[in-house]
C-alpha positions in Angstrom: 17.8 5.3 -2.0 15.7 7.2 -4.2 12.4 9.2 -3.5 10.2 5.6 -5.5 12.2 3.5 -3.0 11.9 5.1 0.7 8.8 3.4 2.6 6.2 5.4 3.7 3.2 5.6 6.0 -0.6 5.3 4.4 -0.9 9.2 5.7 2.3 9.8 3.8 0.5 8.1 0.2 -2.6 10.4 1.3 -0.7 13.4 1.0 0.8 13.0 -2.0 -3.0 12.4 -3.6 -2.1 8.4 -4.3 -4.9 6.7 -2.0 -6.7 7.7 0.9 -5.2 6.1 4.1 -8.6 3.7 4.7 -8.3 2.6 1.4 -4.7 1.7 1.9 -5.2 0.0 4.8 -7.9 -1.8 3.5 -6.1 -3.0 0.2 -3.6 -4.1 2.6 -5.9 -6.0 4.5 -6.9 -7.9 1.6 -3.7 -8.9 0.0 -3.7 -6.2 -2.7 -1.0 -4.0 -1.8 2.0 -5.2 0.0 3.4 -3.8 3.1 6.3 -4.1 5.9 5.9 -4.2 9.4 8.5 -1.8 11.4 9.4 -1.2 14.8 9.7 -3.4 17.5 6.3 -4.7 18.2 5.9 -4.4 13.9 3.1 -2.4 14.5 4.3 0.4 12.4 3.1 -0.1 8.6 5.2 1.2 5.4 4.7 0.9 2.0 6.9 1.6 -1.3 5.5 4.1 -3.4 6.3 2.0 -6.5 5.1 -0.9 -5.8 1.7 1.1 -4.3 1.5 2.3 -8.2 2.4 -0.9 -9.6 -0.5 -2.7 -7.8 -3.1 0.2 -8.4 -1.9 -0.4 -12.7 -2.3 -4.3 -11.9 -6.2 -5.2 -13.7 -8.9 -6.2 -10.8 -9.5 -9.5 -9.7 -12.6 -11.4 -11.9 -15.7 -11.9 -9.2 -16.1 -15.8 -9.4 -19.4 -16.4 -9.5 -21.0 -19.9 -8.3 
């Protein structure tokens, strides 16, 4: 498994200057970044670091107005 494949924690994508951990967690919140559940409760959080880039490249959602 390369470096692009190993998951990592939203602190871990911090420190490498990709997204600042609120903003990961709120992404992940709202469906725009995906994310796996670890441990035994799955209260532990991970995240690949390509897919994190993939969905930061993907074009924003149009507002839908009424």
């Amino acid at each position: 498994m390369n470096q692009q494949e190993a998951l990592v924690t939203a602190a871990e994508l911090e420190q490498r200057g990709i997204l600042r951990r609120g903003t990961v967690f709120r992404m992940m919140r709202s469906g725009l970044l995906p994310a796996y559940r670890v441990g035994v409760k799955g209260r532990g959080v991970r995240f690949r670091v390509d897919e994190v880039l993939a969905a930061l490249r993907r074009p924003a959602r149009e507002e839908v107005t009424k």
